[in-house]
N, C-alpha and C positions, 0 to 999 in steps of 0.2 A: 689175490687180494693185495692190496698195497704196503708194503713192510713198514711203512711208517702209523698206517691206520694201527696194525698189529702191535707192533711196539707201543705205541698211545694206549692199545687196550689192554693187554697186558700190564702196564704201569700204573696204571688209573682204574682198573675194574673191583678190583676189594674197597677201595677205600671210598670210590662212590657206593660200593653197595653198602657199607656199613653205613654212610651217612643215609641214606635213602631205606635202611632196614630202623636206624633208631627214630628217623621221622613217621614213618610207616606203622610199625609195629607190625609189621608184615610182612613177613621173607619175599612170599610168592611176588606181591605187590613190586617190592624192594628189586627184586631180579626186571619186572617187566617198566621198570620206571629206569634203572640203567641200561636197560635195551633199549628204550627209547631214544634215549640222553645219546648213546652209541651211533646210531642209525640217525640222527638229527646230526651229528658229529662227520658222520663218514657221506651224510649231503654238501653238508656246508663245505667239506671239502672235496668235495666231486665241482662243485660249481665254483671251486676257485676261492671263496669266500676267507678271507682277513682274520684271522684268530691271534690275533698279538700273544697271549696271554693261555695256552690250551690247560693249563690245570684248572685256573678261575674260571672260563667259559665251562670245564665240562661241570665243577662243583656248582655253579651257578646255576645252571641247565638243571644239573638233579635237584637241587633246592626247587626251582618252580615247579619241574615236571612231577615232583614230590608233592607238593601244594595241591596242583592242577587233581592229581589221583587222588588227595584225600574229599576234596571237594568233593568227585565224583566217585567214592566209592559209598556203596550204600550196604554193608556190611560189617559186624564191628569184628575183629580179632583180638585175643587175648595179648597181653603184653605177655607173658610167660612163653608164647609161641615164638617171638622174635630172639630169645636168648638161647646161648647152647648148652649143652648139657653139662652139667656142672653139680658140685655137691647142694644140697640143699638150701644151707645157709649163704652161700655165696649168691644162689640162686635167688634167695627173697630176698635179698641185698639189693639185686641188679634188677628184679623186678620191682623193688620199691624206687629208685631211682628213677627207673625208667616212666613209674607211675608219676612221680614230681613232674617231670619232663612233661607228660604227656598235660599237665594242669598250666602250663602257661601257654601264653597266645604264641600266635603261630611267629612271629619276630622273635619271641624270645626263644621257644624252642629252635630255631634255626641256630642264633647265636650258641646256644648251650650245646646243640651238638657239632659244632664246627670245633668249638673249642676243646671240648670232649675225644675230637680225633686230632687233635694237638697242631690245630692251625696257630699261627700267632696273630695278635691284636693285630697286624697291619696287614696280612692274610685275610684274615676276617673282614675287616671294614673293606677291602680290595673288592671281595666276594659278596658282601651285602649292598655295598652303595654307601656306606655308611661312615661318620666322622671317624678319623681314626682317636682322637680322644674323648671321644663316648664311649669306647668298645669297653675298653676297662671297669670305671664307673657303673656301663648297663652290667656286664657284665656280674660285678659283684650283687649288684640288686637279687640277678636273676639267681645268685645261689642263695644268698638269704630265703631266697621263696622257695626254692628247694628245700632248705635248711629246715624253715620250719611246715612245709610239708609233711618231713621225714618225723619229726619231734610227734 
């Protein structure tokens, strides 16, 4: 296999799954939506194909491919299944979060978990398409609706 494919996956495989697990709410999902992302990844570069930017392409790729599987999944899973084993409180903590999360539309949840695995505002708009000074501003909206979500 290609040591540069290796190295790429290696460096990039947690942190796409985490974003692809808190979109999901679905581990199994989460695992087969960075395997796609992977295998879309190790084409584009079998065929030579231009990737300026390989963090944002593959975070990019998991956000759609993330999209793409919720469209078509027709099964619901528990948010509690997506989190790991943890004391209790910490546990309704992160499942109530995750339940906010799960209550905004699909732009805002994108933004809320990029941010969440500690992209910065110009990371994010790089990765969304998006202004870089709206990221901010959306941004805080989207935790007020979390905020009072949680309230």
């Amino acid at each position: 296999m290609d040591p540069e494919f290796e190295k790429t996956y290696r460096d990039h495989y947690s942190k796409l799954f985490r974003i692809a697990a808190k979109m999901l709410q679905d581990p199994e999902g989460a695992k087969d939506v960075v395997q796609d992302v992977f295998t879309a990844y190790y084409f584009a570069m079998s065929n030579e194909k231009v990737i300026s930017d390989t963090k944002n392409w593959l975070v990019r790729s998991t956000i759609n491919k993330g999209i793409d599987y919720k469209r078509k999944a027709a099964r619901n899973v528990t948010i509690e299944s997506t989190l790991p084993e943890t004391n209790e409180s910490t546990q309704d903590e992160a499942s109530d979060i995750l339940n906010a999360i799960a209550h905004l539309n699909k732009k805002e949840q994108t933004l809320a978990v990029l941010y969440s695995e500690g992209y910065s505002y110009k990371e994010i708009a790089e990765m969304t398409g998006r202004k870089l000074p709206s990221i901010g501003k959306t941004l805080s909206r989207i935790m007020e609706k979390i905020k009072k979500h949680l309230l």
